[in-house]
Structures are given as structure tokens and as C-alpha cells.
C-alpha positions as protocol buffer text, in pm:
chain_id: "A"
residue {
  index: 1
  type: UNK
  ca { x: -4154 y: -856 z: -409 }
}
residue {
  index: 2
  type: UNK
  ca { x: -3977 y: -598 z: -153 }
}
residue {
  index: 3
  type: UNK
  ca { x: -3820 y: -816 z: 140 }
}
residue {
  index: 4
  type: UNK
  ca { x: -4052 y: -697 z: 472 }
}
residue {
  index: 5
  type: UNK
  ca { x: -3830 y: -537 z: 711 }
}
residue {
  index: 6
  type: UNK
  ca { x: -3802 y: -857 z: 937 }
}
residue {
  index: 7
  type: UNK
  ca { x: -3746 y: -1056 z: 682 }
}
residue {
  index: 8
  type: UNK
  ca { x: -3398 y: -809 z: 552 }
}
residue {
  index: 9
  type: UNK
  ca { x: -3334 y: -911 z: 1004 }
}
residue {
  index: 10
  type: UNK
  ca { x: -3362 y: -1265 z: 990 }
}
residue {
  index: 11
  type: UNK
  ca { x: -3069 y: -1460 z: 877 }
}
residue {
  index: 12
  type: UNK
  ca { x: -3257 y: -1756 z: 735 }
}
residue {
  index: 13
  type: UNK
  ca { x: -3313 y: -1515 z: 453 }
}
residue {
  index: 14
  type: UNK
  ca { x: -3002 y: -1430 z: 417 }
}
residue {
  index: 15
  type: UNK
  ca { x: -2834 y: -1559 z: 58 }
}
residue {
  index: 16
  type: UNK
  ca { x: -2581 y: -1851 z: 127 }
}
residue {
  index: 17
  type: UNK
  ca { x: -2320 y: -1863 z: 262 }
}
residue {
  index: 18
  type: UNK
  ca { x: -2415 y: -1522 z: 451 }
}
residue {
  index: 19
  type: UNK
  ca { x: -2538 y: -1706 z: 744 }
}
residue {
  index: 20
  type: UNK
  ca { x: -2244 y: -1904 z: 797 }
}
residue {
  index: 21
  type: UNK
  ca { x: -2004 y: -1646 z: 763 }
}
residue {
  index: 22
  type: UNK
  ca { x: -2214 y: -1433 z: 983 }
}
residue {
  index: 23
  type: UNK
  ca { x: -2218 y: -1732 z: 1256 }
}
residue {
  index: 24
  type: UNK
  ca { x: -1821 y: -1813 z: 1208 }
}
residue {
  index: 25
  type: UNK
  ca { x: -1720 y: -1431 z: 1291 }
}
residue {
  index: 26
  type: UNK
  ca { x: -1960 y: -1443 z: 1604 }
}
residue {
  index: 27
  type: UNK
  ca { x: -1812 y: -1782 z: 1733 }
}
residue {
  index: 28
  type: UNK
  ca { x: -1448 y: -1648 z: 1653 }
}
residue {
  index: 29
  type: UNK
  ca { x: -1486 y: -1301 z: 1817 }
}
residue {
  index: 30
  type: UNK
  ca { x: -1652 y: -1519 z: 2148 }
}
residue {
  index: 31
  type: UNK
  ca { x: -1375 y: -1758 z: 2146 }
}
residue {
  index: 32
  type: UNK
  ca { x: -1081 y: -1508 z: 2114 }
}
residue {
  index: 33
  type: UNK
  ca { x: -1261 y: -1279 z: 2387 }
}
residue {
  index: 34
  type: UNK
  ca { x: -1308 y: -1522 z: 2661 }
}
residue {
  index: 35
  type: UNK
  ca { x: -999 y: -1684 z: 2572 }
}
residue {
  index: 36
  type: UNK
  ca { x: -787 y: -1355 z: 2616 }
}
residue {
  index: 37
  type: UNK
  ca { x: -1021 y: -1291 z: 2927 }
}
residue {
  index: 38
  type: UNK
  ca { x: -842 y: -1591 z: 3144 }
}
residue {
  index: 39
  type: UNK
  ca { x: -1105 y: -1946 z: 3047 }
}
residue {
  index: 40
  type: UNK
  ca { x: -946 y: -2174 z: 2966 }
}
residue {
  index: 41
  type: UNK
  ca { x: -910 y: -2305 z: 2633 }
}
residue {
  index: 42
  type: UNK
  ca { x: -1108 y: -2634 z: 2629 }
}
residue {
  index: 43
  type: UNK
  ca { x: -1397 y: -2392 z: 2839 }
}
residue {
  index: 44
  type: UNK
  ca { x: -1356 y: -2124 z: 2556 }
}
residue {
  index: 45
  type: UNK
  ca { x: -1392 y: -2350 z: 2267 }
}
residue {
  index: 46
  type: UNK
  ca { x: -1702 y: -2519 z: 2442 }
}
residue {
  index: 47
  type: UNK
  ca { x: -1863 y: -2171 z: 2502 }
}
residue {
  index: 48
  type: UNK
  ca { x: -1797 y: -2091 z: 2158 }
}
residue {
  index: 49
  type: UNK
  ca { x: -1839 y: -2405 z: 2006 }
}
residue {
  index: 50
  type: UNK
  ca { x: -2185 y: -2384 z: 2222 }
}
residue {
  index: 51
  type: UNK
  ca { x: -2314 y: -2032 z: 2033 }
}
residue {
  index: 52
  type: UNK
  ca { x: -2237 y: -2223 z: 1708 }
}
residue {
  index: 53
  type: UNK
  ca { x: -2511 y: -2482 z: 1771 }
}
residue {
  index: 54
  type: UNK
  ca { x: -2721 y: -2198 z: 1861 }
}
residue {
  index: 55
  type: UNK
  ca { x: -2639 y: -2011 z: 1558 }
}
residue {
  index: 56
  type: UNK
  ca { x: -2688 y: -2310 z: 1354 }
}
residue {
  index: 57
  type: UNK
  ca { x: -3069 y: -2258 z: 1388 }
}
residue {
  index: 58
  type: UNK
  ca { x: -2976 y: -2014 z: 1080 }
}
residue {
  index: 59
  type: UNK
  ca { x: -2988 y: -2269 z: 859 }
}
residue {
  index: 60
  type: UNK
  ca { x: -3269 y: -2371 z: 638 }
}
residue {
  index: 61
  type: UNK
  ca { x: -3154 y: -2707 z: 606 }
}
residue {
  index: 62
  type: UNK
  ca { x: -2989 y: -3014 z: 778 }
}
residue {
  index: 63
  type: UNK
  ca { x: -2641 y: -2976 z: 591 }
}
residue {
  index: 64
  type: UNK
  ca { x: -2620 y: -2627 z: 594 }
}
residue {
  index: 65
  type: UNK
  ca { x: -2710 y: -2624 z: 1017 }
}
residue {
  index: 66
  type: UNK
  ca { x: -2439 y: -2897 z: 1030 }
}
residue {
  index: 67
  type: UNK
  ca { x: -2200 y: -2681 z: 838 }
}
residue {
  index: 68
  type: UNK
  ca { x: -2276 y: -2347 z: 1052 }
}
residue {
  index: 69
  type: UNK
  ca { x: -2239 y: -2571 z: 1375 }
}
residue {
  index: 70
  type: UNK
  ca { x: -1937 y: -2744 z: 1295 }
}
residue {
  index: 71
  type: UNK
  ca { x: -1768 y: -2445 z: 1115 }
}
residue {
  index: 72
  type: UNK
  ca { x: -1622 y: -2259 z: 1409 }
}
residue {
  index: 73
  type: UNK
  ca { x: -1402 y: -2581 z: 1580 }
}
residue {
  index: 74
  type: UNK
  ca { x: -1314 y: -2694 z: 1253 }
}
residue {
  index: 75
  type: UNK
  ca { x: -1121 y: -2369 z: 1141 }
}
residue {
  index: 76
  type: UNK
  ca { x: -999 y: -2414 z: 1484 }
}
residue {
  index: 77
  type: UNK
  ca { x: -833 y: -2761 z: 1432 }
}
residue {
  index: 78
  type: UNK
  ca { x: -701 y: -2667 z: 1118 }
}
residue {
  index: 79
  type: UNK
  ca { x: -589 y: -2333 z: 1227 }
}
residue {
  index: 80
  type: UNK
  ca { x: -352 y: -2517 z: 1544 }
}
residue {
  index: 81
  type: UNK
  ca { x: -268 y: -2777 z: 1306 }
}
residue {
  index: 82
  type: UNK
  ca { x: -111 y: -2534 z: 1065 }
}
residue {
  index: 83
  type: UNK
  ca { x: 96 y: -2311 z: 1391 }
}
residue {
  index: 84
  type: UNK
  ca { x: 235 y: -2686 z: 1468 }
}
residue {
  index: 85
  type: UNK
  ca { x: -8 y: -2851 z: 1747 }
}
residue {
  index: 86
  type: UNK
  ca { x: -265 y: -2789 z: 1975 }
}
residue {
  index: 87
  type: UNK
  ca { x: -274 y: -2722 z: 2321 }
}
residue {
  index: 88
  type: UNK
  ca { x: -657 y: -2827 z: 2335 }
}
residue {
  index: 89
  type: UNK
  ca { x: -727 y: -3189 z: 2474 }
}
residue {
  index: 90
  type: UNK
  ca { x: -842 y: -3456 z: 2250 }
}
residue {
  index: 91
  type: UNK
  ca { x: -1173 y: -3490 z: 2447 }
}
residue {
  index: 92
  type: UNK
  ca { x: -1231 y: -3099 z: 2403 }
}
residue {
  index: 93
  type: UNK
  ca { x: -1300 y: -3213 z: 2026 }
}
residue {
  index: 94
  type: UNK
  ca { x: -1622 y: -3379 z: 2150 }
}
residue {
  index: 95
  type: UNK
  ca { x: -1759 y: -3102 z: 2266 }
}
residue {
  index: 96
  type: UNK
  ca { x: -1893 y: -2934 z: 1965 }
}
residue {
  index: 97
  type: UNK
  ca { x: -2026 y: -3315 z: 1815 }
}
residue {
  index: 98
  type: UNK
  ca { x: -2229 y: -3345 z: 2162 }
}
residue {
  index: 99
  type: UNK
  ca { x: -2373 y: -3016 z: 2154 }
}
residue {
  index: 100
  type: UNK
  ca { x: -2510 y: -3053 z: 1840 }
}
residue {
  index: 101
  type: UNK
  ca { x: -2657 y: -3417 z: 1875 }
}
residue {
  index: 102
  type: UNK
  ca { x: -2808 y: -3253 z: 2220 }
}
residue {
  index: 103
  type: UNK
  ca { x: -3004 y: -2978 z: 2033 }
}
residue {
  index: 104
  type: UNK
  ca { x: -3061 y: -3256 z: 1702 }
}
residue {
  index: 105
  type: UNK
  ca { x: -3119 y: -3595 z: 1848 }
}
residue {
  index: 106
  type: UNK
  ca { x: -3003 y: -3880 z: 1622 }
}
residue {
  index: 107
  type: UNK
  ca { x: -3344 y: -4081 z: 1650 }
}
residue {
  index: 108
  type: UNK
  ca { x: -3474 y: -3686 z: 1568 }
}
residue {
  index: 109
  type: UNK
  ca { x: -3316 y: -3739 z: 1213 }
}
residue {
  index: 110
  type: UNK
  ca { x: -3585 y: -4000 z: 1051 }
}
residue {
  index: 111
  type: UNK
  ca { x: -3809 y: -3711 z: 1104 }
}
residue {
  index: 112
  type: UNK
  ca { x: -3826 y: -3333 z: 944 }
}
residue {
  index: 113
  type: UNK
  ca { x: -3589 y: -3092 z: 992 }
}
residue {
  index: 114
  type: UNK
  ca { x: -3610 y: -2776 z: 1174 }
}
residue {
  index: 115
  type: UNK
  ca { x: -3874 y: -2633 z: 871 }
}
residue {
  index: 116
  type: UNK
  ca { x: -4017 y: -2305 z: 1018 }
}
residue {
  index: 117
  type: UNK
  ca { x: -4377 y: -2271 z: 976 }
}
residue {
  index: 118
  type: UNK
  ca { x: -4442 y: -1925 z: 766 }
}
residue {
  index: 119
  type: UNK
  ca { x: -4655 y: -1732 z: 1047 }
}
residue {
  index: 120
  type: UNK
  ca { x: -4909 y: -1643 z: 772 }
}
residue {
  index: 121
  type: UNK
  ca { x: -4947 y: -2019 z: 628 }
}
residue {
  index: 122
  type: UNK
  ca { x: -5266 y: -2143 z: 778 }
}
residue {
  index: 123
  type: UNK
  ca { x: -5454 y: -1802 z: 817 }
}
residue {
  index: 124
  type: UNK
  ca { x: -5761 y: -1942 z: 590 }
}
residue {
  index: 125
  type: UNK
  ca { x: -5756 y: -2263 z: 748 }
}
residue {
  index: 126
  type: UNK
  ca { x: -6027 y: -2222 z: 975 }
}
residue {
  index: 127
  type: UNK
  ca { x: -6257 y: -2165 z: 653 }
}
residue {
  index: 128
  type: UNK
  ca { x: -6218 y: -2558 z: 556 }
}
residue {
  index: 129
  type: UNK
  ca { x: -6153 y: -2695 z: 876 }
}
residue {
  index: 130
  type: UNK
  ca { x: -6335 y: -2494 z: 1165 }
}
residue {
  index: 131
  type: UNK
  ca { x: -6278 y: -2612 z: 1478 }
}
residue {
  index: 132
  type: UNK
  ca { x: -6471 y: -2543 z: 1789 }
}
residue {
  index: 133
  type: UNK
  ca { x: -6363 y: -2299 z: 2063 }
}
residue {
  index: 134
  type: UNK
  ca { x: -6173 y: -2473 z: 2312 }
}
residue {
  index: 135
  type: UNK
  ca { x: -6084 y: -2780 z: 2056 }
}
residue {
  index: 136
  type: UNK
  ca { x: -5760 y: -2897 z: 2101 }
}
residue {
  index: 137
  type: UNK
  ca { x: -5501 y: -2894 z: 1846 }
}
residue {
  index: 138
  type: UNK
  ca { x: -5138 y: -3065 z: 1808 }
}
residue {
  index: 139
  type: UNK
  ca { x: -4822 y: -2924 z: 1636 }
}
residue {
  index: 140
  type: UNK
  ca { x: -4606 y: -3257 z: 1572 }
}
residue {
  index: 141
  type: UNK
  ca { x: -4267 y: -3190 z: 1598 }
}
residue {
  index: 142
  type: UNK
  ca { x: -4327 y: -2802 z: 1705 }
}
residue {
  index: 143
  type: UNK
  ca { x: -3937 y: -2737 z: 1676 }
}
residue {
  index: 144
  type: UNK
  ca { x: -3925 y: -2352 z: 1774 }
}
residue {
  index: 145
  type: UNK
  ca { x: -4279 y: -2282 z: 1796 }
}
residue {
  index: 146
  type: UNK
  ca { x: -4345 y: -2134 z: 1488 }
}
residue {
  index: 147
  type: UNK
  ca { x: -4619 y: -2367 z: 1345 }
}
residue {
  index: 148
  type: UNK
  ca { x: -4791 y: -2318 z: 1709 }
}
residue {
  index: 149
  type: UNK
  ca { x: -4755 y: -1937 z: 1611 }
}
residue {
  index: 150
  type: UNK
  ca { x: -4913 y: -1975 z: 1285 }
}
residue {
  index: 151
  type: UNK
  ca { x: -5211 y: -2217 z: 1432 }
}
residue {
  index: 152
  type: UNK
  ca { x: -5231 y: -1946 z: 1681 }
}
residue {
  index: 153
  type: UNK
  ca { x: -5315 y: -1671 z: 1485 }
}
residue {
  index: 154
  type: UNK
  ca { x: -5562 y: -1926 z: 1292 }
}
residue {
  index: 155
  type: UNK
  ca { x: -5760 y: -2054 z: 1587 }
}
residue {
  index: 156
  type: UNK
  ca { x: -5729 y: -1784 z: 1910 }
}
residue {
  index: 157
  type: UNK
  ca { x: -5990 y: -1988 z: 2072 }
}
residue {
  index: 158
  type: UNK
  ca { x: -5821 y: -2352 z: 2022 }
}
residue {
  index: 159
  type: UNK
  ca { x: -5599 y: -2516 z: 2321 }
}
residue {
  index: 160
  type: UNK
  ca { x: -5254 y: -2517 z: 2123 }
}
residue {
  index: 161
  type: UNK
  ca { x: -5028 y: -2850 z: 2211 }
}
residue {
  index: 162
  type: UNK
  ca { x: -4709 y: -2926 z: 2110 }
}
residue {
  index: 163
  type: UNK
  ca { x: -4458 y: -3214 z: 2074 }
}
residue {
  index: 164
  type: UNK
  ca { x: -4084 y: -3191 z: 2055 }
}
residue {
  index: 165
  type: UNK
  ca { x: -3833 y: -3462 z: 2109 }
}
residue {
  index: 166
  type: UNK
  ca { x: -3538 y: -3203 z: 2127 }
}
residue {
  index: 167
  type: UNK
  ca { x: -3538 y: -3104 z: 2485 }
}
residue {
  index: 168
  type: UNK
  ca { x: -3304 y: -2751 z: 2428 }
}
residue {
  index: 169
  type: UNK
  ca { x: -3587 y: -2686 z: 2125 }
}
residue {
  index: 170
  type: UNK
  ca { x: -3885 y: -2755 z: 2344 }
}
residue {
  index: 171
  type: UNK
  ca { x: -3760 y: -2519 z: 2629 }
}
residue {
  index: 172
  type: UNK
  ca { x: -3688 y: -2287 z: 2407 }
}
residue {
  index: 173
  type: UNK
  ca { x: -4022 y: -2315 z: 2229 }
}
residue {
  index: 174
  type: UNK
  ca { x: -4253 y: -2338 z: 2554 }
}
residue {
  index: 175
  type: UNK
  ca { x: -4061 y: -1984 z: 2608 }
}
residue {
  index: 176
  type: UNK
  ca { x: -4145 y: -1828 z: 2299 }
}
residue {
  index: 177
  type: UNK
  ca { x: -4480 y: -1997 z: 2334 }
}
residue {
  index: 178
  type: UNK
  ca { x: -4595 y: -1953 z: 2669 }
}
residue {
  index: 179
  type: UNK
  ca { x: -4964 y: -2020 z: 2597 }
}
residue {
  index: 180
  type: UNK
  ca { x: -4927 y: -2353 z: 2448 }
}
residue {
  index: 181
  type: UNK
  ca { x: -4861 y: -2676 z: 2674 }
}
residue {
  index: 182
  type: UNK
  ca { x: -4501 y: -2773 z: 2510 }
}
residue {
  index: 183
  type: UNK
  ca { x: -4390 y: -3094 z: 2615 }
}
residue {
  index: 184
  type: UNK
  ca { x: -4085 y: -3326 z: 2527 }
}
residue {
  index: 185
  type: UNK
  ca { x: -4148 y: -3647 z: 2349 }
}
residue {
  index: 186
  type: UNK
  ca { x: -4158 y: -3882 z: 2038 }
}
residue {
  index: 187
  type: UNK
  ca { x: -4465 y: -3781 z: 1859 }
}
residue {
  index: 188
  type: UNK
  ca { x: -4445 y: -4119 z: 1704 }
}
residue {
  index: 189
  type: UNK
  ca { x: -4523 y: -4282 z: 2045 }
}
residue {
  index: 190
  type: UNK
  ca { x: -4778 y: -3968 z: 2153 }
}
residue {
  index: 191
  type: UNK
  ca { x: -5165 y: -4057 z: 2135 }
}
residue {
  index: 192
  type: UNK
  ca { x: -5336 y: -3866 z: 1863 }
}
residue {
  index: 193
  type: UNK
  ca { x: -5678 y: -3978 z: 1963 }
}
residue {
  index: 194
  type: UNK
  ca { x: -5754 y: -3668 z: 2193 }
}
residue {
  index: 195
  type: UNK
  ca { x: -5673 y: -3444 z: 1990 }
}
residue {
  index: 196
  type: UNK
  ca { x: -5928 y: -3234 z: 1736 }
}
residue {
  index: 197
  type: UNK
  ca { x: -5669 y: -3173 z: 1486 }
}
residue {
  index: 198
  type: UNK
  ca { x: -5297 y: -3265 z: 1432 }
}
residue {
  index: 199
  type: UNK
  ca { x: -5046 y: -3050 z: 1226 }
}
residue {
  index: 200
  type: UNK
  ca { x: -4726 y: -3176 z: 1048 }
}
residue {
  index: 201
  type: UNK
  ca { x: -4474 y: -3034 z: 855 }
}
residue {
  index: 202
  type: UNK
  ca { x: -4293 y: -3350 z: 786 }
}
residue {
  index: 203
  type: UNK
  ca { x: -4075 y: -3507 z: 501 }
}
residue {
  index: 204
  type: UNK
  ca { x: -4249 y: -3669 z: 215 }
}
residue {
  index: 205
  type: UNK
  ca { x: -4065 y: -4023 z: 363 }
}
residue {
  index: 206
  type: UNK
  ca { x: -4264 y: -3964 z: 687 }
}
residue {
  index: 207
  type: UNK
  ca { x: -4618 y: -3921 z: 556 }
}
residue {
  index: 208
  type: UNK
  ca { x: -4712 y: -4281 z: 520 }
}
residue {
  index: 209
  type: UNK
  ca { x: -4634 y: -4334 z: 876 }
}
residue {
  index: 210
  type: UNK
  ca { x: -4782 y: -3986 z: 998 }
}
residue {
  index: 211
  type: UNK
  ca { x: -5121 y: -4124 z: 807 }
}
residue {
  index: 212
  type: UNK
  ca { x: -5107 y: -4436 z: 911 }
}
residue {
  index: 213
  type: UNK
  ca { x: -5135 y: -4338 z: 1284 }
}
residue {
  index: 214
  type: UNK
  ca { x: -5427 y: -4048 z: 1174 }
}
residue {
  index: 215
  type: UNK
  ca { x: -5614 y: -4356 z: 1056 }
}
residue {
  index: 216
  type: UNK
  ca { x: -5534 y: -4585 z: 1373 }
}
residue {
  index: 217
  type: UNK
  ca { x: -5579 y: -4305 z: 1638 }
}
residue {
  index: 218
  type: UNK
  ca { x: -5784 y: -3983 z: 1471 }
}
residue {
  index: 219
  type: UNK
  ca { x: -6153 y: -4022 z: 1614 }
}
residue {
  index: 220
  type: UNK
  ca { x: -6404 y: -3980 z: 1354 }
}
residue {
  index: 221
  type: UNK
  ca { x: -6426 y: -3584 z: 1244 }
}
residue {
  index: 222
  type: UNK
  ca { x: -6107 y: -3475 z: 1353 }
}
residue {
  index: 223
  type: UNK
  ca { x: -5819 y: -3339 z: 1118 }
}
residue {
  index: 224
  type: UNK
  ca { x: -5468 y: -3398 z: 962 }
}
residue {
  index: 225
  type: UNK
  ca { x: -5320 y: -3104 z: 882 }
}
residue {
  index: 226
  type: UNK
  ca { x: -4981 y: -3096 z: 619 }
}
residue {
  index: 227
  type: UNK
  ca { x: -4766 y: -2804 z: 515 }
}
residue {
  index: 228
  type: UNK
  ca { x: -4616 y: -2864 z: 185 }
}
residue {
  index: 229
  type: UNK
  ca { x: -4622 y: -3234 z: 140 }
}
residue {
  index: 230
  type: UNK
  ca { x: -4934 y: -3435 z: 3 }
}
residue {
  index: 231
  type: UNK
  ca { x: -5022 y: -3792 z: 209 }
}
residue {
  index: 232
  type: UNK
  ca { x: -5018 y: -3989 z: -96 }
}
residue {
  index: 233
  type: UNK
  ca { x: -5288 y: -4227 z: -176 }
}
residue {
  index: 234
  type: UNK
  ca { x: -5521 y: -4091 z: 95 }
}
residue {
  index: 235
  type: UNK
  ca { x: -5764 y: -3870 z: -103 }
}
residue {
  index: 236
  type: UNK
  ca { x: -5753 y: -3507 z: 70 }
}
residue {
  index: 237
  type: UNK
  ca { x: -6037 y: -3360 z: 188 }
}
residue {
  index: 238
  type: UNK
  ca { x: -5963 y: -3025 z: 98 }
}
residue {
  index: 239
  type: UNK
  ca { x: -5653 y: -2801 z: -14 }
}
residue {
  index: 240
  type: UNK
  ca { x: -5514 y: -2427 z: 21 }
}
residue {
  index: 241
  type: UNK
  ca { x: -5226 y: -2251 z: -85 }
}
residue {
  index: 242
  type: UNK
  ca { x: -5068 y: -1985 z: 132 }
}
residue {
  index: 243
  type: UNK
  ca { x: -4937 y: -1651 z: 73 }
}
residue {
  index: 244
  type: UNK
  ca { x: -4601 y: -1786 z: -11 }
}
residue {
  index: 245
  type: UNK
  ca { x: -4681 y: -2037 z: -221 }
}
residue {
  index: 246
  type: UNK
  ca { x: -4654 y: -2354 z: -41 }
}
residue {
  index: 247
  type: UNK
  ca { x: -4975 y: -2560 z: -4 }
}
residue {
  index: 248
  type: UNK
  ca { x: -5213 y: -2693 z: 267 }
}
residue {
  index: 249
  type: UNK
  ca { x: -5322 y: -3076 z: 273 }
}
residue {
  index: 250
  type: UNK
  ca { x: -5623 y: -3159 z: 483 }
}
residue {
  index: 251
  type: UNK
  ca { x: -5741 y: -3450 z: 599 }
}
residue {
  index: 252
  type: UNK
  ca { x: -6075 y: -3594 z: 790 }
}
residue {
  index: 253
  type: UNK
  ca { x: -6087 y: -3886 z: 986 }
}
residue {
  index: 254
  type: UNK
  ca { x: -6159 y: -4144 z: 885 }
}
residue {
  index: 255
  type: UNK
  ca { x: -5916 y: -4094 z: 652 }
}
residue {
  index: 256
  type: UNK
  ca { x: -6009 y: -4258 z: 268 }
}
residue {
  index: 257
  type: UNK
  ca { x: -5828 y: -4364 z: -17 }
}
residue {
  index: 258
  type: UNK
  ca { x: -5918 y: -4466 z: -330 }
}
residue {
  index: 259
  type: UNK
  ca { x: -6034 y: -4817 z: -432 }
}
residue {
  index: 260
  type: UNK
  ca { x: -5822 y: -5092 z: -459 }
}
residue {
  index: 261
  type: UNK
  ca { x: -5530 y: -4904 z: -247 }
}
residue {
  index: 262
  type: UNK
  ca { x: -5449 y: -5045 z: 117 }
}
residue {
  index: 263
  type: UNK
  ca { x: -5499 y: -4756 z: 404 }
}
């Protein structure tokens, strides 16, 4: 299949280690330009250091984020360590670790990484789960936004919520999603109950406790919604599989599973 022309653009589709190398040259060029610019150096290895985390959104998984993030003041350390020293304080070092614990929270890690929804994935949801205009539908751990694009374009009529405990992720996704109510939180903690449907893309090691609260707090009729990974014993109530292959769980409250098996 011929890459789309915004797919060739975006660097998550980029073969490995393109991304990275891509992401080390920008955070090198930064640093050497504000550094010969006057800032000083602990400033220009933040700033750069800073565009690294940012970058690191590249990645299509946790280690290879870590590795884009981390890349930049790493060569740096070893690149003063090999001229003899380094004129860069030892707090400076922190930097770069607290930048990318602000943008991936360590109580964030028990949960999915920063999976993007394909925008096409849930297109022929509405024909197994239709929802009525105005329902009200939650993306669980909305990251960037794009699973509240893809509901988006699968229910125009729906009130789109979503739940991020990343704070730089949320603001980031409330403005690439300006018609969704974005707010910061644990969607563990969050109420499910007023919602008409809730979509995950989670880990597999997540979806007994993502079912068990769609059995405490789903009202009757309303929906669990998985990308990719099956909520093992409940029985689903239906299935797709999207353009690209990955599949579609579905769920109705109250959710069932088969006899003999605890909920």
C-alpha cells in the first residue's frame, strides 16, 4: 500500500531510528544556536533539552519516547566528559529528567502509553453502537486528542469529553480539540456513570480494571468502547475491524460474562 502523503510527513511513520536522529539534530542545532546567541548554558540545555520532550511525542512507544527525550543531554554529558569537564551545573542535569516526568507523569505509567487513535478507526462504529444526538461520550486517557478526533468524525452530533492526567498533553489536546471539554484528571477516579459511552485504548494489564469500573458505574445501555485489546472474560457485545487492521471491542452495560466466571 502507497504511504498517503501525510503519512510520508509524520515522523511516527518514519522507520527507526529516523525519528530519533531527526529529533537529536533539531535539539543540537537549538542548543548550539542559542548557546552562541549569549543564554546561558544551563538555559540553553533546558530550552533544548525542553524541544526534546516535545519531540519525543515521535515515538510510538514508551522506550523509544524515552530514548528521543533523553538523547540530546546525554550526547551532551558524554560529549563534555570526553573535552575534559563540564561547565554545566550538576542541577542543570535535572532538567531534562523533570521535563519529561512533567509531560509523562509517573502514576501516568500503570496506564497506556501515548497510542494515537488512527483517525479512521471507529468510522463504522455508529452502525453497532448508535448513540443519540447530543449523547455524551468519554475518551479515557485522550493523550493528544486523536481518539476524540476519530469519535468525532464517528458521532458529529455527540458531546465529546475527555480525560488526561498529563497537564502539558491536555492543554495541548483541548487546543487541537477545541470542541471537546478536555479536562485534567485520573480517569481512574472520574465517574463513568454520566456518560453514554466510554472509549479506551488501554494496555491489556489495564482492562480488568477499566471493566471493572464499566460494570460498577456504566448505567444500563450505555457502552465500553476498546481499540485493539479484548476485556477478557466479559463476553463482547459486538466487534469491528478498522481500515488498518486493528479491531473494535464493544461492550453494553450491564456488562456479562460467561457462567461460572466472577465480573
Amino acid at each position: 500500500m502507497t504511504p498517503k502523503p501525510w503519512q510520508r510527513l509524520n515522523p511516527a511513520t518514519w522507520l527507526w531510528p529516523l525519528p530519533a536522529i531527526v529529533a537529536w539534530v533539531l535539539c543540537w542545532t537549538l542548543f548550539r544556536t542559542v548557546w552562541e546567541q549569549g543564554l546561558a548554558l544551563p538555559w540553553s540545555l533546558a530550552l533544548a533539552s525542553a524541544l526534546g520532550v516535545v519531540l519525543s511525542l515521535w515515538g510510538v512507544s514508551w522506550w523509544r519516547r524515552t530514548l528521543i527525550a533523553v538523547g540530546f543531554p546525554v550526547s551532551l554529558a558524554l560529549t563534555l566528559g570526553l573535552l575534559g569537564g563540564s561547565a554545566v551545573p550538576a542541577w542543570a542535569w535535572l532538567l531534562p529528567l523533570g521535563l519529561l516526568l512533567l509531560v509523562y507523569p509517573v502514576n501516568a505509567w500503570r496506564d497506556a502509553p501515548l497510542f494515537p487513535t488512527p483517525l479512521n478507526a471507529l468510522t463504522e462504529l455508529p452502525t453497532l453502537a448508535p448513540l443519540p444526538a447530543g449523547a455524551h461520550v468519554l475518551d479515557a486517557g485522550c493523550g493528544l486528542g486523536h481518539g476524540l478526533q476519530a469519535l468525532r468524525l464517528a458521532y458529529p452530533q455527540a458531546q465529546l469529553h475527555g480525560i488526561e492526567w498529563s497537564w502539558p498533553l491536555r492543554a495541548l489536546c483541548a487546543l487541537r480539540c477545541p470542541w471537546a471539554r478536555v479536562r485534567q484528571g485520573d480517569i481512574w477516579r472520574a465517574d463513568w456513570s454520566a456518560y453514554d459511552m466510554v472509549y479506551l485504548f488501554q494496555r491489556p494489564e489495564s482492562m480488568a480494571r477499566a471493566t471493572a469500573k464499566a460494570h460498577a458505574e456504566l448505567r444500563p445501555g450505555a457502552w465500553l468502547v476498546s481499540l485493539d485489546f479484548e476485556a477478557t472474560p466479559h463476553i463482547c457485545t459486538a466487534s469491528l475491524r478498522t481500515p488498518g487492521g486493528k479491531m473494535v471491542w464493544l461492550y453494553q452495560a450491564p456488562l456479562s460474562v460467561p457462567a461460572g466466571e466472577n465480573p
